[in-house]
N, C-alpha and C positions, 0 to 999 in steps of 0.2 A: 511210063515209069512204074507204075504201080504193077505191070505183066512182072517187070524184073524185078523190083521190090517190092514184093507182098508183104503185106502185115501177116503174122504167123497169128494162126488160130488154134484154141484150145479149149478141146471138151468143157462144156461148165463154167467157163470164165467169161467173166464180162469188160472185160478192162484190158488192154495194150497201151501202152506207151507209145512216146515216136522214135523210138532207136530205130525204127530201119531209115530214117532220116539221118539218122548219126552212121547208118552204113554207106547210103550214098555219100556223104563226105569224107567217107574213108577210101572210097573208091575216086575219089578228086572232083567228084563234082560238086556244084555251087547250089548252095541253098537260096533263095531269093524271095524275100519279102517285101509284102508293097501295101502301103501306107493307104490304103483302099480299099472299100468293101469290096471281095471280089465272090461272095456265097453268101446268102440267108439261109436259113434253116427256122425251126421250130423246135423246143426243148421237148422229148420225151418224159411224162412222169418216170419212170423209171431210167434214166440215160445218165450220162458220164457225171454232168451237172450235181443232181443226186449224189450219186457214188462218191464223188468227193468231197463231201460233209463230214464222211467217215476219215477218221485217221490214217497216216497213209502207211502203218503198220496192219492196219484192218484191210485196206485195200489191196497189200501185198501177200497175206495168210490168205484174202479169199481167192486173189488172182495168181499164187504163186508160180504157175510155170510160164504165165508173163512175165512174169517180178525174172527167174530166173533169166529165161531169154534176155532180156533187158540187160541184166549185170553181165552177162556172159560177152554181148554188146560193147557197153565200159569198158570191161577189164579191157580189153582190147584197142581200147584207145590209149595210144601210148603219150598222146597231150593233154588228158584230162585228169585234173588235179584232186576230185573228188573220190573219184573211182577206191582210194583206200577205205573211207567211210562208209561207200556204197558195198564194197565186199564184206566188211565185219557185220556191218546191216543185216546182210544176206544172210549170215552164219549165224546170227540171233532169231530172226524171225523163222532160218529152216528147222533150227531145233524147238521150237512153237510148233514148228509141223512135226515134231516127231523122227526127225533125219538123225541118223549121227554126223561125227565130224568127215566120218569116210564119204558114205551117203551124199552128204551135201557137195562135198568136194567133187566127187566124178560129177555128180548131174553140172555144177559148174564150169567142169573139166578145166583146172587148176590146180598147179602143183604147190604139194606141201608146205615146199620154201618159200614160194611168192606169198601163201598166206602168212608164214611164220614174218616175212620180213615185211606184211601188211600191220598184222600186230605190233612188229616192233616200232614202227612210222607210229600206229597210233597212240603208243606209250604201254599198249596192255602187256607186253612180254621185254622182258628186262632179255637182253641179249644174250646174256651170261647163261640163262633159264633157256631159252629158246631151242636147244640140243634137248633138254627133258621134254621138254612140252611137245616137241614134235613126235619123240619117240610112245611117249602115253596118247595122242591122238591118233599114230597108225595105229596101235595095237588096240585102237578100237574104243578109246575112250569119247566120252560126253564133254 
């Protein structure tokens, strides 16, 4: 399984998530867990363990094109109820990186309106506004 779903890697990062877990159930197959030691390992001083002591807005500015992979992932799952939270996430932590709203938006390859109607779900854009707000973030706004 792992030939067909590879964990994507990226220069400099240390950190993946398990969305390509959430791709094989999108593709119909069964996840299965079992109530069983089935691997020992040994903690790394430096390994995931570590890393996560860090906040997990520090963990996704220093792993970002994980972080992105990852929500690009979500959006896409069209039964997961968090995924609006997870996309305005995105859109906070990309402009930490320096992205603008366009920027951020292609690397996530997501359209305008699905964010506009992600803000309006979250309460941040009053529906009425949502025609201005869109039109000042094509033309390039912050």
């Amino acid at each position: 399984m792992c030939l067909k779903y590879p964990f994507p890697e990226y220069e400099g990062e240390r950190f993946i998530d398990y969305s390509v877990y959430n791709r094989m159930a999108q593709d119909g197959l069964k996840i299965r867990y079992f109530n069983e030691i089935i691997y020992r390992a040994e903690y790394l001083d430096d390994g995931l363990t570590k890393l996560l002591a860090k906040s997990y807005e520090e963990i996704c500015l220093e792993n970002f094109e994980s972080f992105t992979h990852s929500i690009r992932v979500f959006a896409g799952l069209s039964r997961y109820n968090g995924r609006a939270s997870l996309i305005y996430s995105y859109f906070r932590i990309a402009k930490q990186k320096g992205l603008s709203f366009n920027e951020a938006k292609n690397k996530l390859n997501i359209s305008t309106s699905k964010i506009a109607a992600i803000y309006i779900k979250m309460g941040f854009l009053n529906p009425l506004k949502s025609i201005k707000f869109l039109i000042k973030k094509i033309k390039g706004g912050r």
